[in-house]
C-alpha positions in Angstrom: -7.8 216.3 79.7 -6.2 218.8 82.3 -5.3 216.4 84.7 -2.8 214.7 82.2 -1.3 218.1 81.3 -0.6 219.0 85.0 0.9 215.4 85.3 3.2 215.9 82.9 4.1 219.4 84.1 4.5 218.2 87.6 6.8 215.4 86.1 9.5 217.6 85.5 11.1 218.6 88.7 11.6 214.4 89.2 13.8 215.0 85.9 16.7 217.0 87.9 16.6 214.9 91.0 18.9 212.3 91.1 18.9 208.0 90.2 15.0 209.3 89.0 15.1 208.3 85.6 13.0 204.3 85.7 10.8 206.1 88.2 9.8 208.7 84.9 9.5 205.8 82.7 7.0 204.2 85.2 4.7 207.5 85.3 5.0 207.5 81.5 3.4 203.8 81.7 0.4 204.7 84.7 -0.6 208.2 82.9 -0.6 205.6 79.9 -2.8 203.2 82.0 -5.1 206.3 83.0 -5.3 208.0 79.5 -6.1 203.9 78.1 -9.3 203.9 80.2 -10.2 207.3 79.6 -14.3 207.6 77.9 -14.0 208.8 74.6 -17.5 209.3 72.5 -16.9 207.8 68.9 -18.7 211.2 67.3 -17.1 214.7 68.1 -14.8 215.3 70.8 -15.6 214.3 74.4 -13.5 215.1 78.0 -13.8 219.0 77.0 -11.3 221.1 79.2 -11.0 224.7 78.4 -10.0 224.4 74.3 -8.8 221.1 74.7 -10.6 218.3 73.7 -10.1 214.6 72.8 -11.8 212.6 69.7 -11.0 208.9 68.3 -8.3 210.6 66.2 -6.4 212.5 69.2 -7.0 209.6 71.5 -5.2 207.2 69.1 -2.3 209.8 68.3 -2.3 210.6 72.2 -1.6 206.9 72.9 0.7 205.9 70.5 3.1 209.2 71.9 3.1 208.2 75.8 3.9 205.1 74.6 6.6 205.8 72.2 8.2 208.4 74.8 8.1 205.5 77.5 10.2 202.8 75.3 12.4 206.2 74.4 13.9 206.0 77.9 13.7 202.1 78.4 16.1 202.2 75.2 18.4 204.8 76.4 19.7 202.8 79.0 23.1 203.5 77.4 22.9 206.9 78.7 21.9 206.7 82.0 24.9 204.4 82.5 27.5 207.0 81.1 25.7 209.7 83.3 25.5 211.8 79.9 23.5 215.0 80.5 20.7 212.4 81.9 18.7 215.0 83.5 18.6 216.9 80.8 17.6 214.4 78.4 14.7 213.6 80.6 13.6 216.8 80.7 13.7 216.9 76.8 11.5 213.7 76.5 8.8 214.9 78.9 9.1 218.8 77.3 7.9 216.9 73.8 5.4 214.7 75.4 3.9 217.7 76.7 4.0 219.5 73.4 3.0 216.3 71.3 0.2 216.0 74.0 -0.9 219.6 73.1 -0.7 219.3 69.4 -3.2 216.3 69.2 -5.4 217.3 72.0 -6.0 221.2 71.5 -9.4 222.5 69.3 -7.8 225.9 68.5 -6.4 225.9 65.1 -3.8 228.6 66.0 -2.5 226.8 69.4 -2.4 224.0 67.2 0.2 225.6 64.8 2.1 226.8 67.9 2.6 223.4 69.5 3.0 221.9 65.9 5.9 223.7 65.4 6.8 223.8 69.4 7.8 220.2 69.3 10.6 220.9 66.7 12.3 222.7 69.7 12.8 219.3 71.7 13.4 216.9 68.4 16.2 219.4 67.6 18.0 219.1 70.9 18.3 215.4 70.9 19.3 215.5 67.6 22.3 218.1 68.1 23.1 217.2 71.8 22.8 213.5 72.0 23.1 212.8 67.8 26.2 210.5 66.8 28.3 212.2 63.8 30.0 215.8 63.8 27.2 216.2 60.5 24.2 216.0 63.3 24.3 219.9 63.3 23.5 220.1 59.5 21.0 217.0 59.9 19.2 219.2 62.1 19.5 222.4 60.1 17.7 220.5 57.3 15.1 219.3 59.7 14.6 222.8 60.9 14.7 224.8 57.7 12.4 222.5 55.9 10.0 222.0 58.2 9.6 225.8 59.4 10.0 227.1 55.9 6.6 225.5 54.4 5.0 225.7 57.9 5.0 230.1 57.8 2.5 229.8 55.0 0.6 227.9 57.4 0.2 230.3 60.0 -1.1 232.6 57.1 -3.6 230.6 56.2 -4.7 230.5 59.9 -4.7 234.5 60.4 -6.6 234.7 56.9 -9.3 231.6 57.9 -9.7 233.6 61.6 -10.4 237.3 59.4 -12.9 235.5 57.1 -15.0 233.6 59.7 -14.2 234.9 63.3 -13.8 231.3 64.9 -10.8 229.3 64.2 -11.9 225.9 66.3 -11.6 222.6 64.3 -15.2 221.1 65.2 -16.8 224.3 63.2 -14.4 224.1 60.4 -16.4 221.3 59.0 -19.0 223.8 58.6 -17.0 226.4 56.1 -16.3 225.6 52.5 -13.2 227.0 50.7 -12.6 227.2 47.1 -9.3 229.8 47.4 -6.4 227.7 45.7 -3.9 230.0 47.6 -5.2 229.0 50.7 -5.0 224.9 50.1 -1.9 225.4 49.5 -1.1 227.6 52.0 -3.2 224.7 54.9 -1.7 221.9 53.4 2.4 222.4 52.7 3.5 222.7 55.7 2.0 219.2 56.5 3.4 217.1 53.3 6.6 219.0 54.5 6.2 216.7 57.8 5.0 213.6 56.6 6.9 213.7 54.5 6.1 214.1 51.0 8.3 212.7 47.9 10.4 215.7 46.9 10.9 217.3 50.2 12.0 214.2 52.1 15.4 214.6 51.9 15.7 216.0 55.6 14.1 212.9 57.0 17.1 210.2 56.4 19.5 212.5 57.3 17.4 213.4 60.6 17.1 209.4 61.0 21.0 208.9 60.7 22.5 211.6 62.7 19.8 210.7 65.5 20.2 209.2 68.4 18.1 206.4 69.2 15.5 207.8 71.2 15.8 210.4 68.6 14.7 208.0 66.0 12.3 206.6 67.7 9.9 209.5 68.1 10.8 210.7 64.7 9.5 207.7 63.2 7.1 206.9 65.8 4.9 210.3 66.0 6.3 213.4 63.7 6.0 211.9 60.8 2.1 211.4 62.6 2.0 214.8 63.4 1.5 216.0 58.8 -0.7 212.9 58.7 -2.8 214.3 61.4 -3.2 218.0 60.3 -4.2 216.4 57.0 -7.1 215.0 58.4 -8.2 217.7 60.5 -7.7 220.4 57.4 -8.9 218.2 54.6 -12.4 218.4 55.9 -12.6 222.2 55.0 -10.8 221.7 51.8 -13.3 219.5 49.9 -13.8 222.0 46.8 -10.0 222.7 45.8 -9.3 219.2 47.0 -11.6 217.8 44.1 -9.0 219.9 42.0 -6.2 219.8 43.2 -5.5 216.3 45.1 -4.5 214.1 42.3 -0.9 215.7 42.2 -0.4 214.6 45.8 -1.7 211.2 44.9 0.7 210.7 41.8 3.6 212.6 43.5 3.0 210.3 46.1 2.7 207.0 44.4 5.1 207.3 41.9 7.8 208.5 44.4 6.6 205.8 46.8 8.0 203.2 44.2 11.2 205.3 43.8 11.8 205.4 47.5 11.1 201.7 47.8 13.8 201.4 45.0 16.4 203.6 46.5 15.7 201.2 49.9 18.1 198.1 47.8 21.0 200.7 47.7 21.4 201.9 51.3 24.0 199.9 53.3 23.3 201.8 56.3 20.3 200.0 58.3 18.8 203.4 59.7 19.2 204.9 56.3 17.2 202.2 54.9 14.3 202.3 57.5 14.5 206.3 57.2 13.2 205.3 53.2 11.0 202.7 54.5 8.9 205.3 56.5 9.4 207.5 53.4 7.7 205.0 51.2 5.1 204.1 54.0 3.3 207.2 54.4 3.3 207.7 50.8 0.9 205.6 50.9 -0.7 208.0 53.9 -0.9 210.7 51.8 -2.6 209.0 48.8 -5.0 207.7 51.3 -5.7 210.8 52.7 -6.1 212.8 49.4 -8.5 210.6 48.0 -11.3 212.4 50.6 -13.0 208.9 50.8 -13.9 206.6 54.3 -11.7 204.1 53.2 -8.7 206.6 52.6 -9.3 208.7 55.9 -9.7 205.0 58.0 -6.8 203.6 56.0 -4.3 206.2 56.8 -5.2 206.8 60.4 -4.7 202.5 60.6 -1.3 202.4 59.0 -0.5 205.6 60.7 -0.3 204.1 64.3 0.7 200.7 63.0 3.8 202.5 61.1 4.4 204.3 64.3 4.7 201.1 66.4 6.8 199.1 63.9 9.3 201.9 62.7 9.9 203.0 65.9 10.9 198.8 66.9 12.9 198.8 63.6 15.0 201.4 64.8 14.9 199.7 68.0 16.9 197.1 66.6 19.3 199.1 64.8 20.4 200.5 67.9 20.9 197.1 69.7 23.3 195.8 66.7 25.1 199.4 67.0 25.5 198.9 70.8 27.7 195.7 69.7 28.8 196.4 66.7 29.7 200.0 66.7 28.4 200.2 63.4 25.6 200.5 61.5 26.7 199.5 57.8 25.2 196.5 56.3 29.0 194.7 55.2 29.7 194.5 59.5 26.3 193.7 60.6 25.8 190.2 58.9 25.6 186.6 60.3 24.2 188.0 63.5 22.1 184.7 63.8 25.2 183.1 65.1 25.5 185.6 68.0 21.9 186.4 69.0 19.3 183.8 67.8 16.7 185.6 70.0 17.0 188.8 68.2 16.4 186.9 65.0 13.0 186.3 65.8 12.5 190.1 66.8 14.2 191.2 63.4 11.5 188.5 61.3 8.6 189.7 63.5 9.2 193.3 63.0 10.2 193.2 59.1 7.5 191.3 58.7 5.0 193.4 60.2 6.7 196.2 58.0 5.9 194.2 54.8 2.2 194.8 56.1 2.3 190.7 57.3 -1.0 189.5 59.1 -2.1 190.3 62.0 -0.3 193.6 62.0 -2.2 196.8 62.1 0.0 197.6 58.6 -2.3 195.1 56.6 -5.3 196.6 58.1 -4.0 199.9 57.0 -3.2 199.0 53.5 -5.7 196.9 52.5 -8.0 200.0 53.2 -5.6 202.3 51.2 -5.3 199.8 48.4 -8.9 200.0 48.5 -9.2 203.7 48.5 -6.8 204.5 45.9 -8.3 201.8 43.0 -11.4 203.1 43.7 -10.4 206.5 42.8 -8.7 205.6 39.9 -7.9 202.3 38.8 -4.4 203.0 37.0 -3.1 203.3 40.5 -3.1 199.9 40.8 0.1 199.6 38.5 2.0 201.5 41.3 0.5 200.5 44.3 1.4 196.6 43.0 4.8 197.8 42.8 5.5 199.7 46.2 3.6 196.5 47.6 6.4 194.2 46.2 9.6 196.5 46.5 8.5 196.5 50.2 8.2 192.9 50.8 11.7 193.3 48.8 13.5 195.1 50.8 12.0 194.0 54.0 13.5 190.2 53.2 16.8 192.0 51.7 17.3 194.1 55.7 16.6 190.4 57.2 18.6 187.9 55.1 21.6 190.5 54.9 21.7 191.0 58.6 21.1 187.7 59.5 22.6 185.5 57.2 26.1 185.0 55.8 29.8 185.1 57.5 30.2 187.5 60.8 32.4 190.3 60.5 36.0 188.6 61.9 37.1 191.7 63.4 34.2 191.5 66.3 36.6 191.0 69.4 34.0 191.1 72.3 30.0 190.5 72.2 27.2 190.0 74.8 23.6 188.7 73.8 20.2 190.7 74.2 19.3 192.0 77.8 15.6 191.1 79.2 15.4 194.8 79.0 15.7 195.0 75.0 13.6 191.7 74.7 10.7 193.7 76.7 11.1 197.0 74.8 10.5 195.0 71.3 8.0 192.7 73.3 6.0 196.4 73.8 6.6 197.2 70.3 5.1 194.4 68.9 2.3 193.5 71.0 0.4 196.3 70.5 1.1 196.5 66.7 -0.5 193.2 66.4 -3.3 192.8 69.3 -4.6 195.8 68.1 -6.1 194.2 64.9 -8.9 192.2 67.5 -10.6 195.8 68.2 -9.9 197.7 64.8 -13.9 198.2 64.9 -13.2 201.1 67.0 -11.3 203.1 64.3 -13.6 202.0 61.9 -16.2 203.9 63.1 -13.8 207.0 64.4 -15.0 209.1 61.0 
C-alpha cells in the first residue's frame, strides 16, 4: 500500500512544472491500472504496510477516488485553457487524492479521524478559489462549520474508546461491545453530518452550486462516501445501542428521503436538483446501513459506488450545458436535442442509471436496500415505494425539461460535444454498468 502513497507524493513536483497537467491525468489512470490488479483477500484486510491496510471495502472506495480525481482533470479542461491558477489546482486534486487515499486505507481509528477531516482542507479550496458566485465563500463556511462541528465529538469518542481498551485499530474493534448511548452518538454524528443525513443537509446543495465542476464531482463522487464508510467501519462496535437507537436514523431517513425527492420538482437549477438527488440517494444509504443486517451493509456499499459514478457524470453534464449556455437554470437549458443529439443519449443513459435502471450498479444497490429495510420492518415499504417513484419522477422531469421544448432564442453562438466530454461520460458510465457482471465480489466483501 506504500508504494501508491509515495506515487502520489512524488506526483506533486510534476504539478508546478509546466504544460504537465494530461501527463498527471495519465498517472492518475496507470496508478489506477496498478491499484485494479492489486490482490485483495475477501476476509480481513490484506497488503499490510505499517497501519495501513486494504479490505474489499477500502479497495472499492480506493478505486472509485483515483478514478473520480482522474475525470476531475479531464473535465477541467476549461481551466487549463485560461491558465487559471492550473498548478495550483493540480496540486489541490492530488493533495485530496492523497488524503482520500489515507482515509480509506489507514487501520488506526485516530489517523482515520485526522485524514477524515484532512480532506475538508482541499474540498474547501476548490470551492472558494475556483467556485463560480461571490456566495462560494459562505457555501463553504456551511460546509466547514457543519461538517467540523459534529465531527469534534468524534474525536472524543476516539480518545474515550483508546482510555477504555488501549488499542484503537478497526480489525479489533469488532471484538469490543459498547452499550454507552453518549458514545453512539458521539461515533456516529459526525458521519450522518457527511453523508448527509435529512436535517443537516442543508450545506450539501449549496456546496454543489457554488462548486466548481471538479468540485462537484468529488463531492458527489466520494465525500458523501467518506460518512457512508465510517458507518460501516463503526457500526460493527455499536451493535447494543444500535438495537436501540437506529430506528430514528431509519425514519429520519426515509421520511426525509421522500421530502427531498419532493423538493427535487421545485429546483430550476440543474446542480441544485442533482445536489437533492444525492440527498435522497443515500438516504436510502443510511437506512441500509442502520438496519445492521447483510443485505443493508451489501446494499449500501453497492449503491454507494454506483451513486458515486453516476452523480459525479450528472454533474458532468451540467457543466457541459454551462460551458454553452452560461447558465445553469432549467427556463435556458431546454430543447438542447436540437443542438447536441449526442449528448441526449448521455443525459438518458445517466438519468436512467439514477432512477436505479438495469444494468446499473444503482439497481443492485437498491434492490438489496429495499430488501433490508422490509425486512426490518414492513411499514417502510409505504416510503420506500414513494422515494422509488419521486426518483423515477424527477429523473424523467431533469430529462424531458432539458431536452425537449423551444431553445432559449437568445443563444447567439454554440459548438457541439468534444471527443474529450464524450470519453469522460463514456468512463462514467461504463464502469457504473459493467460492474453489475462481477457484483459477486461485493457480495461476499462482509
Amino acid at each position: 500500500m506504500m508504494k501508491f502513497l509515495f506515487m502520489m507524493i512524488f506526483m506533486i513536483p510534476l504539478c508546478f512544472v509546466k504544460n504537465m497537467f494530461w501527463l498527471v491525468q495519465m498517472l492518475l489512470f496507470i496508478m489506477m491500472f496498478f491499484f485494479f490488479n492489486l490482490h485483495v483477500m475477501f476476509y480481513g484486510y490484506s497488503n499490510l504496510k505499517y497501519m495501513f491496510g486494504c479490505d474489499i471495502i477500502s479497495f472499492g472506495l480506493i478505486l472509485l477516488s483515483i478514478w473520480i480525481c482522474s475525470l476531475m482533470l479531464m473535465a477541467s479542461e476549461n481551466l487549463f485553457k485560461m491558465k487559471f491558477y492550473i498548478n495550483f489546482f493540480l496540486f489541490n486534486v492530488i493533495f485530496l487524492l492523497i488524503m482520500l487515499w489515507m482515509t480509506f486505507s489507514i487501520m488506526n481509528l485516530f489517523m482515520f479521524y485526522l485524514f477524515f477531516e484532512g480532506s475538508l482542507i482541499p474540498i474547501l479550496l476548490l470551492i472558494m478559489g475556483w467556485g463560480y458566485q461571490p456566495e462560494r465563500v459562505q457555501a463553504g463556511l456551511y460546509l466547514l462549520f457543519y461538517t467540523l462541528f459534529a465531527s469534534l465529538p468524534l474525536l472524543l469518542g476516539i480518545f474515550y474508546i483508546f482510555n477504555k481498551m488501549n488499542y484503537i485499530m478497526m480489525y479489533f474493534l469488532k471484538f469490543m461491545n459498547v452499550n454507552m448511548y453518549m458514545l453512539y452518538f458521539k461515533m456516529i454524528m459526525a458521519f450522518l453530518v457527511k453523508m448527509p443525513m435529512y436535517f443537516v443537509h442543508l450545506w450539501l446543495p449549496k456546496a454543489h452550486v457554488k462548486a466548481p465542476v471538479s468540485g462537484s464531482m468529488i463531492l458527489a463522487g466520494i465525500m458523501l462516501k467518506l460518512g457512508g464508510y465510517g458507518l460501516l467501519r463503526v457500526m460493527i462496535f455499536l451493535q447494543q445501542v444500535g438495537m436501540k437507537f437506529n430506528f430514528l436514523w431509519i425514519i429520519i431517513s426515509l421520511v426525509g428521503g421522500f421530502y427531498v425527492s419532493l423538493n427535487c420538482f421545485c429546483q430550476v437549477d440543474i446542480k441544485s436538483l442533482i445536489a437533492y438527488s444525492s440527498v435522497a440517494h443515500m438516504s436510502l444509504v443510511i437506512g441500509g446501513i442502520m438496519t445492521m443486517n447483510y443485505w443493508g451493509f451489501m446494499g449500501s456499499y453497492i449503491l454507494m459506488i454506483g451513486h458515486g459514478l453516476c452523480s459525479s457524470g450528472m454533474f458532468c453534464l451540467a457543466n457541459i450545458n454551462y460551458e454553452r449556455l452560461n447558465s445553469r437554470s432549467l427556463f435556458i437549458n431546454k430543447g438542447l436535442m436540437n443542438f447536441m443529439p449526442s449528448m441526449s443519449l448521455w443525459w438518458f443513459l445517466l438519468l436512467s442509471s439514477n432512477m436505479a435502471a438495469p444494468p446499473s450498479l444503482n439497481l443492485m444497490g437498491e434492490i438489496m436496500l429495499i430488501n433490508s429495510l422490509i425486512s426490518w420492518c414492513w411499514f417502510s415499504m409505504i416510503f420506500l415505494m414513494l422515494i422509488s417513484f419521486f426518483s423515477a419522477g424527477y429523473s424523467l422531469y431533469l430529462y424531458s425539461y432539458t431536452q425537449h421544448g423551444g431553445y432559449y432564442q437568445g443563444i447567439y453562438s454554440f459548438y457541439t460535444g468534444v471527443s474529450r466530454e464524450y470519453l469522460m461520460l463514456m468512463l462514467h458510465w461504463l464502469p457504473l454498468n459493467i460492474l453489475v457482471m462481477k457484483i459477486d465480489y461485493m457480495m461476499i466483501s462482509f
